[in-house]
N, C-alpha and C positions, 0 to 999 in steps of 0.2 A: 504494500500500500504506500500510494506517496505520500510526503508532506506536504499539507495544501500550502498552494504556491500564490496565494491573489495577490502578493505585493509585488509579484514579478509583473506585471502587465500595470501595474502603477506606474512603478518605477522606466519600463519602457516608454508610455505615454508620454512620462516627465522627459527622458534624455533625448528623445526624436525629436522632440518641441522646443526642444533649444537650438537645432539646429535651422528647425524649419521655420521659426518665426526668427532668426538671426538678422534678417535685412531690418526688420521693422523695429528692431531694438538696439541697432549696429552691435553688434555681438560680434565678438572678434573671435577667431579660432586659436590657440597657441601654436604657434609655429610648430614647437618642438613636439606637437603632441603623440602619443606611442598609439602603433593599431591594435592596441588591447591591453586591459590591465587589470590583471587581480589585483582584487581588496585582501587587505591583509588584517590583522588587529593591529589596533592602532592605529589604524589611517582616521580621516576626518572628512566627512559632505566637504570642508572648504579643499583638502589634501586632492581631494580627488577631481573635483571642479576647477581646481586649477592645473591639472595637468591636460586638459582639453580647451577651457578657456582661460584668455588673456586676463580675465577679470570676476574671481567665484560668483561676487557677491550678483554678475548678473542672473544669475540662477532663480532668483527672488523673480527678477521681471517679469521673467517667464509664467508664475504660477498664473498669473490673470488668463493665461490662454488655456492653462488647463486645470477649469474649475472643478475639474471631480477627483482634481489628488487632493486630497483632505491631510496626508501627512506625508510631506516626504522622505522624511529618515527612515523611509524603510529598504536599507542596503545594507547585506553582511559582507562577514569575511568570506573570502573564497569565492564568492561572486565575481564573474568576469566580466567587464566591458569590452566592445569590441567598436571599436571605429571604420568606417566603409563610406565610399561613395556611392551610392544608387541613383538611377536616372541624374548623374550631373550633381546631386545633392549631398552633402556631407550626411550622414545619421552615426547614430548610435545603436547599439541593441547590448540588452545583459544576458547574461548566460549562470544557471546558479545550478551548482553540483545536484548531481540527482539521491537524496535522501531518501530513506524508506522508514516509519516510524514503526517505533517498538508494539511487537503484541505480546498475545500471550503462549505464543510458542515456546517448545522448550527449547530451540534451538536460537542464540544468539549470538550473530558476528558480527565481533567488536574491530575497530579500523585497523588495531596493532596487530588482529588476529588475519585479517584478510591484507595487508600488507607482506606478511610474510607468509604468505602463502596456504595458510589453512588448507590440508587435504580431508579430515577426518570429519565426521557431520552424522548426525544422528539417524539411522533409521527405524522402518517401518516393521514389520511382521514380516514382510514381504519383498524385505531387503531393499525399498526403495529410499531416495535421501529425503527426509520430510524437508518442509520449505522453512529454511533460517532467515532470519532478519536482521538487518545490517542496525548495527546500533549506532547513534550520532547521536552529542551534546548538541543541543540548541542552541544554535547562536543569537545574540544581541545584535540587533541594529547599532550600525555607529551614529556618532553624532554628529554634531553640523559643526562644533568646535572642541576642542579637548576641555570637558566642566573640570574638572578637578585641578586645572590649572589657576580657576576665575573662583570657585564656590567659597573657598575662605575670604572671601575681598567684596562678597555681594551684600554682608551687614556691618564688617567688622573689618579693620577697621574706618571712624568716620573722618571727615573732615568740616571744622566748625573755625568760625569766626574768630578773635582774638579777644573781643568782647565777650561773644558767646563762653570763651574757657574763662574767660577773666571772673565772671559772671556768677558760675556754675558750682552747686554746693560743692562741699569738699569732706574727706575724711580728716577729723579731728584727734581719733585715740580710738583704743581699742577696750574694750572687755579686759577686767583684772588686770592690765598693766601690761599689755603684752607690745613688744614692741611692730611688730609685724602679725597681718591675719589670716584665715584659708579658709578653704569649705566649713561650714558648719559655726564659726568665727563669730561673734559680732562685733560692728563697729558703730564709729558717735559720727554723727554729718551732722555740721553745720551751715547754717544757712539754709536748708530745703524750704524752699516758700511753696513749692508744687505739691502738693500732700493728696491729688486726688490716684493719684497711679498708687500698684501697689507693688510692680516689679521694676527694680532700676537696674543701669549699669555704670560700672566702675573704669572710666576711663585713666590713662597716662599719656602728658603731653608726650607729641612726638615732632616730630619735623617740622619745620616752615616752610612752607613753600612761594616761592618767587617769581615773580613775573621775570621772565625771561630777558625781558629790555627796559622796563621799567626799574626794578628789582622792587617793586609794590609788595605786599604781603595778599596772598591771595587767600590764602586758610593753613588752619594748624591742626595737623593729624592729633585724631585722639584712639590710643590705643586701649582696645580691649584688655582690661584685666580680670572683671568677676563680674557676676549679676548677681543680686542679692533682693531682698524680699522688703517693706517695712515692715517693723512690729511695732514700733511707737515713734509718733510723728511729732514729740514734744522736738523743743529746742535745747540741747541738741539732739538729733531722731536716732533712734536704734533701727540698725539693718541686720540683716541674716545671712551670711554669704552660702550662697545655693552651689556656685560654681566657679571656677576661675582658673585661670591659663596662669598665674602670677602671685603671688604674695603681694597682698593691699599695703601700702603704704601710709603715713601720712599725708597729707596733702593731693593726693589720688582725686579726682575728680567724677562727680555723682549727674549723671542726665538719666531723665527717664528712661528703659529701654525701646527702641528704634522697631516703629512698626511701619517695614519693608517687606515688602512681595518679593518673597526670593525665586525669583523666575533665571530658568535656563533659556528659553526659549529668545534666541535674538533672529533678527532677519538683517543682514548685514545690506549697508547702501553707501554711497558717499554723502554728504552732506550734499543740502541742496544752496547754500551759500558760503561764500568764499571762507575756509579757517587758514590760518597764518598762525602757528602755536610755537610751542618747541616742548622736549622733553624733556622735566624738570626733576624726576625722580624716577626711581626705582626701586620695586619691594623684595620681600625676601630678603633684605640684605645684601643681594646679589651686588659685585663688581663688575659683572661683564654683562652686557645686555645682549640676549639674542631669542631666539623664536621658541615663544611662548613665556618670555619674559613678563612680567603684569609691571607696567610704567604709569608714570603720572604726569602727562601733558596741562599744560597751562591755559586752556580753553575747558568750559563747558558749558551748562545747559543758559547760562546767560549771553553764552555766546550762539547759542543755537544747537547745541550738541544735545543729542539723544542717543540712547545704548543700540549699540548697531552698527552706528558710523564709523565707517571703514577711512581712516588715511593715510597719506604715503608719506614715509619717511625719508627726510635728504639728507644725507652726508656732506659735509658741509666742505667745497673744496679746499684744496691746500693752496700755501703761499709760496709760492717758489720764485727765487731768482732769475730774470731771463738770461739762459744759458751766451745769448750773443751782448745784449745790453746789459752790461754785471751791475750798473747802478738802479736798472727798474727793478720791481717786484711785481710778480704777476702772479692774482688768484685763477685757481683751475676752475672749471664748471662744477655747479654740485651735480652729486650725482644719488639716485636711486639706490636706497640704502637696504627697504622693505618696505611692509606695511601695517599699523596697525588696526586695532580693533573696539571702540570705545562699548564697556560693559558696566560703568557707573561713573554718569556724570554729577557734579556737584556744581555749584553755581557755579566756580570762577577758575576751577578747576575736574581732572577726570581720569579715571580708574580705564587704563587701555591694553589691549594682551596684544604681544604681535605674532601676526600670524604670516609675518612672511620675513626671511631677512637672506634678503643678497650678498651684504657685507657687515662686518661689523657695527653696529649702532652706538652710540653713544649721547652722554646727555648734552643738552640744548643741543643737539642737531636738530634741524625741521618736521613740524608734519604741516603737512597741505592737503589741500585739494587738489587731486588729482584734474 
């Protein structure tokens, strides 16, 4: 029996209709594109969209012409794509290994068993082979981006004002003297004038961030350390620490906790007006920036950024002496570095993963519009 296959004929609909509506959406083909190519684990909707086109994120434009794919993640490992010209016209078509699902026979072959050859197999009364079934794990659809590069970064941590932390209750002391707190802990906050919430969290100032040509103060990361509960909202208020990544400090800073939709789901585009930014940070602690790095560009949703927006990163040229005139200096062209991926904007800054890097990246190099 096979495994029913209806995402195969989704999925076909979706790849031929990128090609076939190409004129109307100028969809560019990638030059270097391969005439077929397994999915493998670990690949990505954008990994694989872009080894056929110049640009993933058109894959989006496309779904308007074909309104009966309801989801398109549905493409595993092992699945082949296969590129062809027909009548003149570039297409697509997928091809997905032929599966056979488990029953309740006794006889079962498993892939290491039919790899190496299995000759022995159960029979009948009547010396004949009864019919075995090929065992397979079910695979997972991949995704349209790597999540577990972005999901720690979609609540935590935030970026607030300098008034806003200035502002913002604070931990004063601990329960019995203690000089530091953890699970289960309580501590004293002072100043809480918000008393109507009954779960907080325990931020730590972190970084400032900069305007790139200005050097303006744009926002000041506040790092997750605990969330904690009230139990009493005298002055100063008793909290209950439920959880935390850190040892509370004094001086630790108290905001309500953050009620965010933590959505995966992005449809990547370019911005629809001009950004001029650069990149002013980078998490994890990371020293080296490159593909799948989560950065902090110096634009956001006051600039018109919304989660999705895809931009290109420029490397910023170099300064060289003219080898014939030894007293000019001449800058080279910039050049195309990658690109990335904005997955949480903030007003004046934003949370970007990059999903493509040609060459080394580094801070305050450009992002643009492409």
């Amino acid at each position: 029996m096979k495994k029913v296959n209806s995402s195969k004929a989704l999925w076909l609909a979706l790849l031929v209709g990128i090609f076939s509506n190409a004129n109307a959406d100028n969809i560019a083909l990638n030059p270097t594109h391969p005439e077929k190519y397994t999915v493998v684990k670990g690949d990505t909707l954008w990994d694989i969209s872009g080894k056929f086109l110049q640009h993933p994120w058109q894959w989006k434009e496309l779904w308007k012409y074909n309104a009966q794919i309801k989801n398109p993640n549905l493409i595993y490992p092992n699945d082949t794509i296969y590129f062809s010209i027909i009548n003149g016209e570039p297409q697509l078509s997928l091809s997905r290994p032929e599966v056979i699902a488990k029953t309740d026979k006794p006889c079962v072959l498993k892939p290491t068993e039919y790899e190496k050859g299995r000759q022995s197999f159960l029979l009948d009364k009547n010396n004949k082979v009864l019919p075995c079934a090929r065992e397979s794990e079910l695979e997972q659809p991949i995704n349209l981006i790597p999540h577990d590069k972005i999901s720690a970064f979609l609540t935590s941590p935030k970026v607030v004002s300098p008034e806003e932390l200035e502002n913002a209750p604070y931990v004063i002391g601990f329960h019995e003297g203690h000089l530091l707190a953890g699970t289960g802990d309580k501590v004293y906050v002072k100043n809480l004038t918000d008393k109507t919430e009954n779960t907080y969290t325990i931020y730590r100032t972190g970084e400032t961030y900069h305007d790139a040509k200005t050097d303006d103060i744009l926002g000041i990361e506040a790092r997750y350390i605990a969330s904690a509960t009230l139990s009493n909202d005298n002055d100063p208020a008793t909290m209950v620490i439920t959880k935390g990544t850190h040892e509370i400090r004094t001086g630790d800073r108290i905001m309500p906790s953050p009620d965010i939709e933590n959505t995966l789901s992005f449809f990547p585009k370019p911005p629809e007006q001009l950004i001029n930014g650069h990149i002013i940070g980078v998490k994890d602690g990371m020293a080296l920036i490159g593909l799948y790095s989560v950065v902090v560009i110096d634009k956001g949703s006051a600039d018109g950024l919304i989660a999705g927006h895809e931009l290109t990163v420029y490397q910023k040229g170099k300064h060289i002496v003219d080898p014939v005139k030894d007293d000019e200096e001449v800058q080279l062209p910039d050049e195309i570095a990658g690109k990335v991926m904005v997955f949480r904007p903030f007003e004046h800054l934003s949370y970007a993963l990059v999903m493509e890097a040609k060459h080394d990246i580094h801070r305050l190099d450009e992002v643009n519009t492409q």
